[in-house]
C-alpha positions, 0 to 999 in steps of 0.5 A, a space after each residue: 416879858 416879866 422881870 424878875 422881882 428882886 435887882 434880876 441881872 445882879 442877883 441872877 449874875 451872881 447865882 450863876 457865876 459866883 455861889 457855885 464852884 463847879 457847873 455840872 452840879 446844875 443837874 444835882 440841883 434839879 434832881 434834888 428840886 424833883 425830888 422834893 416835888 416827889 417828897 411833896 406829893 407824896 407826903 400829900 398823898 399820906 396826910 389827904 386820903 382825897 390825893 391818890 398816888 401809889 409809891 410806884 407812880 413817883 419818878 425823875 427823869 433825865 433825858 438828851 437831844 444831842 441834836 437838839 442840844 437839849 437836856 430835860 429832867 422831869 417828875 412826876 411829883 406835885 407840880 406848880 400852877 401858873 401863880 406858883 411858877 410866878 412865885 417860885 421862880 419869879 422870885 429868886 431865892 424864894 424856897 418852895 421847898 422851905 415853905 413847904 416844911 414850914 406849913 406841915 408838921 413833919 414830927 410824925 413821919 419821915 416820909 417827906 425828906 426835902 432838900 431844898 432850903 434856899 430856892 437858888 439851885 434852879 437857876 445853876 442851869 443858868 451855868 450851862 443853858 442859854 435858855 431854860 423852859 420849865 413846863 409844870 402842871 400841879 396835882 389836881 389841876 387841869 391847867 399846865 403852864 410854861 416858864 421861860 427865861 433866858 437868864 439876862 432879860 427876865 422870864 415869861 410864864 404862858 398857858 401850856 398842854 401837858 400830860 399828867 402832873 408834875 414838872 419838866 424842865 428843858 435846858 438848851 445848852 450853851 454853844 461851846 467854846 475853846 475854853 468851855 465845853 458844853 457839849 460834854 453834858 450831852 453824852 449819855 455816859 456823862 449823864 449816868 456818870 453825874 446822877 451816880 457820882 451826886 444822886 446816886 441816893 435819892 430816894 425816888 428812881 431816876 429813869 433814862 433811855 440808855 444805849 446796849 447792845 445784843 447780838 442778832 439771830 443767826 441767818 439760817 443760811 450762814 456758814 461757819 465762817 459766820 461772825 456775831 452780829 450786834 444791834 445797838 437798841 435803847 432801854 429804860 433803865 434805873 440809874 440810881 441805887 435809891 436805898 443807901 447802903 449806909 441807912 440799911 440795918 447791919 444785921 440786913 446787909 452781908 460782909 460780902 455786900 458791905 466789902 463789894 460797895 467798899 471797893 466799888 466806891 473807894 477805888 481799892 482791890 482789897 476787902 476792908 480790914 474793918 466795917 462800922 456802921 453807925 445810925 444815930 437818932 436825937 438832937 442830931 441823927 446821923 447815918 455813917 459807914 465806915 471802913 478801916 482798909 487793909 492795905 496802906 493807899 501808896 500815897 498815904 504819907 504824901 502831901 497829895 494825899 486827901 482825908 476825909 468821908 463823903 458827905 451826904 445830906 438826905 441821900 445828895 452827895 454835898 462833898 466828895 471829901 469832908 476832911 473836918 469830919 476825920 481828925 489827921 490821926 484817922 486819916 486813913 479811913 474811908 466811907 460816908 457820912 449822910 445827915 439831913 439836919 446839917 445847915 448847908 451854905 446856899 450853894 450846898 457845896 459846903 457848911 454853913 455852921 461848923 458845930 453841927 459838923 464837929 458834933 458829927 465828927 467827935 461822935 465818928 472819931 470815938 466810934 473808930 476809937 472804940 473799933 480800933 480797941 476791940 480789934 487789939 483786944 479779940 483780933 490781935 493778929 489783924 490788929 498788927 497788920 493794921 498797926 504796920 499800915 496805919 500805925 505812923 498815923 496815930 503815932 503823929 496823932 500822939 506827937 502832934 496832940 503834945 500829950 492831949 491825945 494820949 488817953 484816947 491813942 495811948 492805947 493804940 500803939 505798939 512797939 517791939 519788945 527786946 525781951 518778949 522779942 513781939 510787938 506790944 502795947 505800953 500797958 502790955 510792956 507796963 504789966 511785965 515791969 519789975 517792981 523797982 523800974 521806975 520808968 519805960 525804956 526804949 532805943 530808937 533807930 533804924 532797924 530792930 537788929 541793929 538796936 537789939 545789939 546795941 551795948 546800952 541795949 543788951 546792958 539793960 535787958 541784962 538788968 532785967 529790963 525791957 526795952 521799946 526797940 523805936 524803928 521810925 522816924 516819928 516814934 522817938 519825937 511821939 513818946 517825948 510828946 506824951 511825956 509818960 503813960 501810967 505815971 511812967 517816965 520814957 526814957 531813951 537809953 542811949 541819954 547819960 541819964 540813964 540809970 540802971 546801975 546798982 550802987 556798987 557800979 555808981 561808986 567804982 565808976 566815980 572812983 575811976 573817974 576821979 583816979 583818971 581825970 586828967 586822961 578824961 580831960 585830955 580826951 575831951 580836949 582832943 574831940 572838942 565841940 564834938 562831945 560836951 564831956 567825957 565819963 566813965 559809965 557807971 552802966 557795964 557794956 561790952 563796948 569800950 566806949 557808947 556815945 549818949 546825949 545829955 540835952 533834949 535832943 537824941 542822936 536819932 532825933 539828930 539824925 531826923 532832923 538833920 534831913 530838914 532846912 534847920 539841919 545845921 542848926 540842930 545838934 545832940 550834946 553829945 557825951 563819950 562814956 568809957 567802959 573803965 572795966 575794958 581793956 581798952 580803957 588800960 591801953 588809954 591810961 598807958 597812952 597817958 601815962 607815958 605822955 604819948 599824945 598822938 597815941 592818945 589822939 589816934 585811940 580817942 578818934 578811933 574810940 569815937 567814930 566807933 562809938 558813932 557807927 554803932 548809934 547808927 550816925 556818920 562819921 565826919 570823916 570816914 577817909 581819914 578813920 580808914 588811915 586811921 585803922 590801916 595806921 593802928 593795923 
């Protein structure tokens, strides 16, 4: 018995049972170690004419012995000899695979892309095997040796016949328990499920005998009674699809090839909105396939949901959802990212270096950015549909960035116009502007026919002017996080600010305001802490009273908000703007004048609560406003 040449129990504990996460990616590893033995021979095989192998010769096994309880994997790749075996597995974290590349020049052909870096995956069979035997037989030997180890005491390397050159690897398994299942990895199904879901993209196949049925012959004596007979019988089948989809050109691949891997892979119905294949080549090379879907996940804007592309490094799934690679705006997206220069940790589960990974994703982010445009751009009608199931997203993008992203999604989002009565972009909404509308109004609430009504709302398209109808609940918080867009103000036209009134209108409503003060100062007495102030509005409605904030917060930020922990806590200065032109304005200043305070009062509270069900708001006392009406009636 030989020990390990490094602190073995220590290390070998740690290999097992602390760098990796997840046991059943013991059988990635040694797939991943085949395919770097293939690689190996291979690129022999192309820089030594002495070594004589076809592309055909070079495979991976992955084989079961349930009785056994045995699991094999074996290549037909470049094999080891006895001093190797000792060096290579003898020696924990000793890489093969990096010395490998460190010795050869790989500046003139791709051919031979090695995974292994760390020469620690080996022994995640430690995880699931109690004991593992590792026979190999390197290429041009005539001599086979055998490795064998119960991960505890050590290892012994012993003479062995093989066939052929190459490795294969027999794991026993571990005797199962109440809390851990090792029988599960001797299933055939389990297996397929494993190689398709971590190495599905290795470049060479990975055969395994697998299980079908076919119906018998028909005796020739049966009656019509007869019913089909099956045999089960095995097969040799290629498990792996080898040839990623993502690394063919897009001109070789179908829209019908491009949405079938889509759903097959992403789980979904319907085919995708839009397809972004990207292959980039420099300091840092990169394959991606994106996918934009048609149709919202029902769980999108849930905290369950998960964002992010599979990650693949040289054809080996590393993380089933990268979430640093989509910003939380495109968290819609779904594909793949595959890279051989990224730097791993040594358990290949995760990153080691994130700047790698951040070049990657800012070089995908304005890939989607620019397919997003042109999308607005040439195919209007499949952008809106895209807009209505994504469109919150980029929304919280704006809100989130305070501004930061402005320039990249300002373009991207859309709002219903009054006036063109369609969804358009801000720079469609600035075009038809009129020279003297100094910024960009919009009235946020609950529904488009609710706000289309509004007083302020029909007061301002009067003018001229249009105005962004806001139906969700992100939309207000989103444009005061951007501030402007080309130079232009959002302003919300339910805030007393708002200034569409021509001189004549400002002068007559100041004159009436200073006429009538005491009636305006009794009214705000009767509402206190409900309104900071009482006015005459110099913008002429059709209502006798519209409600309008002066401070930050709108009543529809308000009213968001009120559904939060803070709600109390949160309220609009609120200001009660009269329409001196109303009728109603006359039976209020009669009130006064003839010293009827609870007149007044029953007028003021109506005029008030009105004014609040017409912004959309709950009134504070709906039973009283009913007696209220039934009194006035």
């Amino acid at each position: 018995m030989r020990k390990f040449k490094t602190e073995s129990k220590k290390l070998l504990d740690l290999m097992i049972n602390s760098i990796y996460t997840n046991r059943e990616i013991f059988l990635r590893e040694l797939i991943s170690n085949a395919s770097d033995a293939v690689d190996k021979l291979y690129f022999r095989s192309l820089t030594d004419k002495s070594v004589e192998v076809g592309k055909d010769e070079l495979e991976i096994r992955v084989a079961f012995d349930k009785d056994a309880r045995t699991i094999t994997v074996s290549d037909t790749g470049i094999g080891m000899t006895a001093d190797e075996l000792e060096k290579n597995l003898g020696t924990i974290a000793h890489s093969g695979s990096q010395e490998f590349k460190a010795e050869n020049d790989f500046s003139e052909t791709d051919a031979a892309d090695i995974i292994g870096q760390f020469g620690v995956g080996f022994y995640s069979s430690f995880m699931v095997a109690k004991n593992v035997k590792v026979t190999s037989k390197a290429y041009g030997s005539d001599e086979a040796s055998v490795w064998e180890s119960n991960g505890i005491d050590g290892y012994t390397i012993e003479p062995a016949t093989k066939e052929g050159h190459g490795t294969e690897i027999v794991l026993t398994l571990k005797d199962s328990t109440d809390e851990d299942d090792y029988d599960e990895y001797l299933n055939e199904w389990k297996l397929r499920g494993l190689i398709k879901q971590y190495s599905n993209y290795v470049r060479y196949p990975i055969h395994m005998l697998v299980t079908k049925s076919r119906a018998l012959p028909k005796p020739e004596d049966a009656g019509d009674d007869y019913v089909t007979q099956y045999e089960d019988y095995t097969e040799d089948e290629t498990i792996n699809s080898m040839i990623p989809i993502w690394k063919r050109k897009k001109s070789e691949v179908t829209d019908e090839e491009y949405a079938e891997f889509y759903k097959s892979d992403f789980h979904d119905f319907t085919d995708p909105a839009r397809t972004i294949s990207v292959h980039a080549e420099g300091a840092l090379s990169y394959d991606a396939l994106l996918f934009v879907p048609g149709r919202a996940p029902f769980d999108l804007y849930s905290r369950d949901y998960e964002k992010g592309l599979a990650l693949y490094s040289s054809g080996v799934l590393i993380m089933d959802k990268c979430a640093d690679l989509l910003p939380d705006y495109y968290n819609f997206v779904r594909g793949v990212v595959d890279s051989s220069d990224l730097t791993l940790n040594i358990s290949r589960e995760t990153l080691q270096r994130n700047s790698q990974l951040r070049a990657i994703a800012n070089k995908v982010e304005k890939k989607i950015t620019n397919e997003l445009n042109k999308m607005r751009d040439n195919d209007r009608e499949d952008y809106e549909l895209f807009f209505d199931n994504f469109g919150r997203s980029i929304k919280f993008g704006l809100y989130a960035g305070y501004g930061m992203k402005n320039e990249e999604l300002g373009p991207l989002v859309m709002f219903y116009s009054t006036i063109q009565q369609k969804n358009v972009t801000l720079d469609e909404y600035i075009e038809l502007m009129p020279e003297d509308q100094d910024a960009i109004y919009y009235a946020p609430g609950d529904s488009i026919e609710r706000l289309r009504n509004l007083p302020i709302v029909r007061t301002v398209t009067t003018k001229g002017y249009d105005v962004l109808l806001c139906t969700e609940d992100v939309d207000e918080f989103c444009l005061q996080a951007m501030r402007t867009w080309k130079e232009k103000e959002f302003k919300n036209v339910s805030t007393s600010g708002i200034d569409v009134a021509t001189e004549d209108e400002k002068k007559i409503a100041e004159e009436a305001g200073e006429a009538n003060k005491e009636l305006l100062d009794a009214m705000k007495e009767i509402l206190q802490a409900n309104v900071s102030d009482v006015v005459i509005s110099p913008n002429s409605t059709v209502a006798p009273a519209t409600l309008t904030t002066a401070g930050p917060i709108s009543l529809e930020m308000e009213r968001v908000l009120s559904q939060g922990p803070d709600a109390d806590r949160i309220h609009a200065e609120r200001v009660l703007q009269l329409n001196a032109q109303h009728k109603v304005f006359e039976t209020l200043k009669a009130a006064q004048a003839d010293g009827d305070k609870e007149k007044l009062k029953l007028y003021t509270d109506l005029l008030y609560n009105q004014a609040l069900l017409t912004c959309g708001m709950p009134i504070e006392d709906p039973i009283t406003f009913a007696e209220q009406i039934c009194k006035l009636m």
